[in-house]
Backbone as a printed PyTorch tensor [residue, N CA C, xyz], in Angstrom:
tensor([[[ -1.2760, -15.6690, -13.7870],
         [ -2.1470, -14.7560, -13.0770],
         [ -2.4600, -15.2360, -11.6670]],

        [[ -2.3730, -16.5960, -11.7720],
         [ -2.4440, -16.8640, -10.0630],
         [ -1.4100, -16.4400,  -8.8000]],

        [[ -0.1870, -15.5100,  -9.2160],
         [  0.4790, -14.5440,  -8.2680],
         [ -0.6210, -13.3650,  -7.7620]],

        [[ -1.6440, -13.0540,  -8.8410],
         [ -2.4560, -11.7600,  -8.5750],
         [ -3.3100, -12.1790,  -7.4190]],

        [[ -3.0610, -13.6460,  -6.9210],
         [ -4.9760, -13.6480,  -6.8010],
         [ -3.7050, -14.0730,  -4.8160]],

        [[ -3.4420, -14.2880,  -4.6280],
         [ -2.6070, -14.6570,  -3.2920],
         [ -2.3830, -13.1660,  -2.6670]],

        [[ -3.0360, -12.5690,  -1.6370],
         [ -2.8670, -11.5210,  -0.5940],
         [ -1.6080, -11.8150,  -0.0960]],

        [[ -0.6790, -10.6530,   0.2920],
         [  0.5390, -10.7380,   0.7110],
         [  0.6440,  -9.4770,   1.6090]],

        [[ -0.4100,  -8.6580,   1.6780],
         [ -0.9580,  -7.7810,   2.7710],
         [ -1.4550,  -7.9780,   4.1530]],

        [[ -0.7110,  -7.8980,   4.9080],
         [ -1.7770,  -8.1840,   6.4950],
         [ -2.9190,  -6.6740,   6.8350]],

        [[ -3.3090,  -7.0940,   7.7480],
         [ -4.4920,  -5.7330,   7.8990],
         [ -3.5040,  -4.8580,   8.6510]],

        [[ -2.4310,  -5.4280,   9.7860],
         [ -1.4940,  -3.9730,  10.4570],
         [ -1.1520,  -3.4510,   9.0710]],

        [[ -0.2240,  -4.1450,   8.1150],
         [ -0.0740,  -3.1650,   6.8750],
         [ -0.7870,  -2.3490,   6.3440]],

        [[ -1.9850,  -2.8700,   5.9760],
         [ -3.2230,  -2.0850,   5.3040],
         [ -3.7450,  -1.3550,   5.9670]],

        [[ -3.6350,  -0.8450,   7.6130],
         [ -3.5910,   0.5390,   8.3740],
         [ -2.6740,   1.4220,   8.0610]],

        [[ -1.6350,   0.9640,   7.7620],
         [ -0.4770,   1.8010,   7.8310],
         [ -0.4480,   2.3410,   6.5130]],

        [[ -0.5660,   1.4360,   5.6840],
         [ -0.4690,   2.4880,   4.2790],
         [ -1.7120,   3.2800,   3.8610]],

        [[ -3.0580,   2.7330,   4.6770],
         [ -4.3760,   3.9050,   4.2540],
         [ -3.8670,   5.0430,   5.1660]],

        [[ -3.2690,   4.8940,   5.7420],
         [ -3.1570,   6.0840,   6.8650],
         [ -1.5680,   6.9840,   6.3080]],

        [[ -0.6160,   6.3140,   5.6310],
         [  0.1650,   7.0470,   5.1770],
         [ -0.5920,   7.4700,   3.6140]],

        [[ -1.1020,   7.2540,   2.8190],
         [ -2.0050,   7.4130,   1.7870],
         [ -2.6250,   8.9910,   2.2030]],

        [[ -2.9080,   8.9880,   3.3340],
         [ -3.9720,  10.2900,   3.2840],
         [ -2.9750,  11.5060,   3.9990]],

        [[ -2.0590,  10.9070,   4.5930],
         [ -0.7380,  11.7240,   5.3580],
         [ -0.3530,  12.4840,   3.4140]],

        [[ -0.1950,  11.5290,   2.3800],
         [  0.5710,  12.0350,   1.5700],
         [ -0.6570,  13.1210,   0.7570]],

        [[ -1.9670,  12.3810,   0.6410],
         [ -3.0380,  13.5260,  -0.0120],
         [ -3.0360,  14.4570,   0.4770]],

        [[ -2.9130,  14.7770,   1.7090],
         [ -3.0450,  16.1850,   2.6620],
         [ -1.8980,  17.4380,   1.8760]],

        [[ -0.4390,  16.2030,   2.2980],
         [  0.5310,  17.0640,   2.5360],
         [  0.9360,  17.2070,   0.7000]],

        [[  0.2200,  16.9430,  -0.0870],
         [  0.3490,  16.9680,  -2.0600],
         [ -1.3370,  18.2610,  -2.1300]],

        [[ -2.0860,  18.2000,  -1.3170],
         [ -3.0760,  18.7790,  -1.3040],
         [ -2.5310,  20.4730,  -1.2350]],

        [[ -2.0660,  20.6500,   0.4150],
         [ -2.0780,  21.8670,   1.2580],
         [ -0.6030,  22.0170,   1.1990]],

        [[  0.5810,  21.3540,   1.0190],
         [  1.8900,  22.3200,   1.1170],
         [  2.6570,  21.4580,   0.5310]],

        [[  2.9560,  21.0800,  -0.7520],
         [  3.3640,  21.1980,  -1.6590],
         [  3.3370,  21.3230,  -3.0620]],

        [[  4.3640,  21.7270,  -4.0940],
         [  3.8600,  22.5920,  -5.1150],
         [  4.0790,  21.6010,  -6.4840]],

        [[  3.6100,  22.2310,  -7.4510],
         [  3.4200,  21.7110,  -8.3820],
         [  4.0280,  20.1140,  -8.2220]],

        [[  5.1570,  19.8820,  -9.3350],
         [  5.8920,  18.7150,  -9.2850],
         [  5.5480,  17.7350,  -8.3000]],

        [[  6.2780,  18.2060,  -7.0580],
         [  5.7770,  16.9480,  -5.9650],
         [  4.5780,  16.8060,  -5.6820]],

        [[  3.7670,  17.8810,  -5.6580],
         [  2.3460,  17.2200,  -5.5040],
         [  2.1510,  16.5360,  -6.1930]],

        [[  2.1440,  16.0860,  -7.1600],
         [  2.1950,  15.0250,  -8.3000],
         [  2.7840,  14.0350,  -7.7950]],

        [[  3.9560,  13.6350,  -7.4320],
         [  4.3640,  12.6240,  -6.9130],
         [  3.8100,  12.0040,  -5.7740]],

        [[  3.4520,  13.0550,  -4.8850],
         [  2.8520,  12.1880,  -3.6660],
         [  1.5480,  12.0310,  -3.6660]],

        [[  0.6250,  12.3770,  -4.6640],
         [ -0.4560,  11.9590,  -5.2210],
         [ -0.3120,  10.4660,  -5.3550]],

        [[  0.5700,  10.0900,  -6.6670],
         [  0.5520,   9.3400,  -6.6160],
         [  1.1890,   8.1630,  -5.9780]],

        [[  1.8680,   8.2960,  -5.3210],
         [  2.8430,   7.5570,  -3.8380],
         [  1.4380,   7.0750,  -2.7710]],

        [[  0.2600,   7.7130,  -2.7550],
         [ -0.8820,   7.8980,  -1.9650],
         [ -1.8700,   6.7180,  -2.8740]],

        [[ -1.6860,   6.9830,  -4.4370],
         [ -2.5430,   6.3050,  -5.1760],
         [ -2.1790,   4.6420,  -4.8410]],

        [[ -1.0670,   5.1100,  -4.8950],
         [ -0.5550,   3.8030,  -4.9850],
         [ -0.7250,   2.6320,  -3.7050]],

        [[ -0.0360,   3.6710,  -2.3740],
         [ -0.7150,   2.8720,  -1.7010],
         [ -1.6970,   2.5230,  -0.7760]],

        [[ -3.2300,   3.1840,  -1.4800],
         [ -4.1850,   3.2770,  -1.0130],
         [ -4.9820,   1.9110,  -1.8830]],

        [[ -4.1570,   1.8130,  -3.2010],
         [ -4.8120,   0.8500,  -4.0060],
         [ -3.8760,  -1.0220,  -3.7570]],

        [[ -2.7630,  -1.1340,  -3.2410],
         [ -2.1470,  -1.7500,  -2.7140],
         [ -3.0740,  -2.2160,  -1.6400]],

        [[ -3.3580,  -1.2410,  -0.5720],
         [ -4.1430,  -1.5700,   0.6910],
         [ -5.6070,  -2.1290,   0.4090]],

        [[ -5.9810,  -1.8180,  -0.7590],
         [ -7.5780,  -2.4810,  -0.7730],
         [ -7.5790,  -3.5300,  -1.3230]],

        [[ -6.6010,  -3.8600,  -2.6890],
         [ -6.5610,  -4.6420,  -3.1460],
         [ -5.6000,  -5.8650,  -2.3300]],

        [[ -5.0610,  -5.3620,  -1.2770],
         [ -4.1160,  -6.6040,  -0.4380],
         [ -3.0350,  -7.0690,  -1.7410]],

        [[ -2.5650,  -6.7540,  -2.1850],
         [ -1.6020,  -6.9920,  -3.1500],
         [ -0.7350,  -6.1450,  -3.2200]],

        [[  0.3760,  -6.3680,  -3.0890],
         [  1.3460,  -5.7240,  -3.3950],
         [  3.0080,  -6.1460,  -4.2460]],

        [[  3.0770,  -5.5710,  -5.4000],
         [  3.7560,  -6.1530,  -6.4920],
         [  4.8470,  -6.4630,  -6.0620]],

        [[  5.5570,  -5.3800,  -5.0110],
         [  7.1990,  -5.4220,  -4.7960],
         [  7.4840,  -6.4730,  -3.6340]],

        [[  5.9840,  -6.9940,  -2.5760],
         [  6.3870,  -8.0490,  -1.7970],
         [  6.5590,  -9.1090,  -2.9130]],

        [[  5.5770,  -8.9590,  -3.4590],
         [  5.3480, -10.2580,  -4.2420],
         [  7.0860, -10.5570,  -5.0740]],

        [[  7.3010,  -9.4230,  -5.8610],
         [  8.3790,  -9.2560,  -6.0900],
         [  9.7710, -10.5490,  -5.5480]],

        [[ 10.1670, -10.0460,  -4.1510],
         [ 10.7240, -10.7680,  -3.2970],
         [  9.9910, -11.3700,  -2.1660]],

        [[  8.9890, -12.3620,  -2.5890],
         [  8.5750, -13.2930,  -1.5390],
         [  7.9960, -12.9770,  -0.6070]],

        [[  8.1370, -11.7530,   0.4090],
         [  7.4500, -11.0240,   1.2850],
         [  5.9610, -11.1960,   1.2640]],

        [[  5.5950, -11.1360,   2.6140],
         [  4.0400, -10.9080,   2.8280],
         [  4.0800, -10.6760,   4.4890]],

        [[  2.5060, -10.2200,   4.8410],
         [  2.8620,  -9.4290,   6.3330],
         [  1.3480,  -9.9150,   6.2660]],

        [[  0.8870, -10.8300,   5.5930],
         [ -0.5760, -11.7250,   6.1240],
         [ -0.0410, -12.9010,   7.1270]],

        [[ -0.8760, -13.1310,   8.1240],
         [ -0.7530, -13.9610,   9.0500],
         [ -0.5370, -15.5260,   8.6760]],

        [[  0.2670, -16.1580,   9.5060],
         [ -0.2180, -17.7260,   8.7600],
         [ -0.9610, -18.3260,   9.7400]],

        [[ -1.7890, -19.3980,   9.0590],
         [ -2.4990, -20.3980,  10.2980],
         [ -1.8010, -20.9990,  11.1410]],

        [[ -1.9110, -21.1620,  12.1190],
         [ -0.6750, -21.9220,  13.4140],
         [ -1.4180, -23.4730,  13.6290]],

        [[ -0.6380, -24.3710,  13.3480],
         [ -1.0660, -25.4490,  13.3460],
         [ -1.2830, -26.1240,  14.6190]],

        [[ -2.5410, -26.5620,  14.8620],
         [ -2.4350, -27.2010,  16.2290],
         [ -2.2200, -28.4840,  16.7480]]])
């Protein structure tokens, strides 16, 4: 469980996906139909809950992360 607890989210990321998150609620909201609204519901769920929680399974997955490192002085 100590993979869960290591952020692999930077905050530019976590703009980008709250902000694609609500791009997808809109566009699952107001113009599209059944089926895909469903999908991009949850494409939105997903990464709106990614972005708060700073975790994300598929960096973690392959090593990836887009958090800053300390620069040693």
């Amino acid at each position: 469980m100590a993979l869960f607890r290591t952020a692999n989210v930077g905050t530019e990321d976590r703009v980008v996906r709250i902000v694609l998150a609500a791009i997808a609620a809109i566009a699952a909201y107001a113009y599209l139909a059944a089926p895909w609204s469903y999908v991009a519901y949850a494409v939105a769920l997903i990464l709106l809950l990614t972005a708060v929680v700073r975790f994300c399974p598929a960096y973690a997955l392959f090593g990836a992360s887009t958090c800053r490192r300390p620069t040693a002085h």
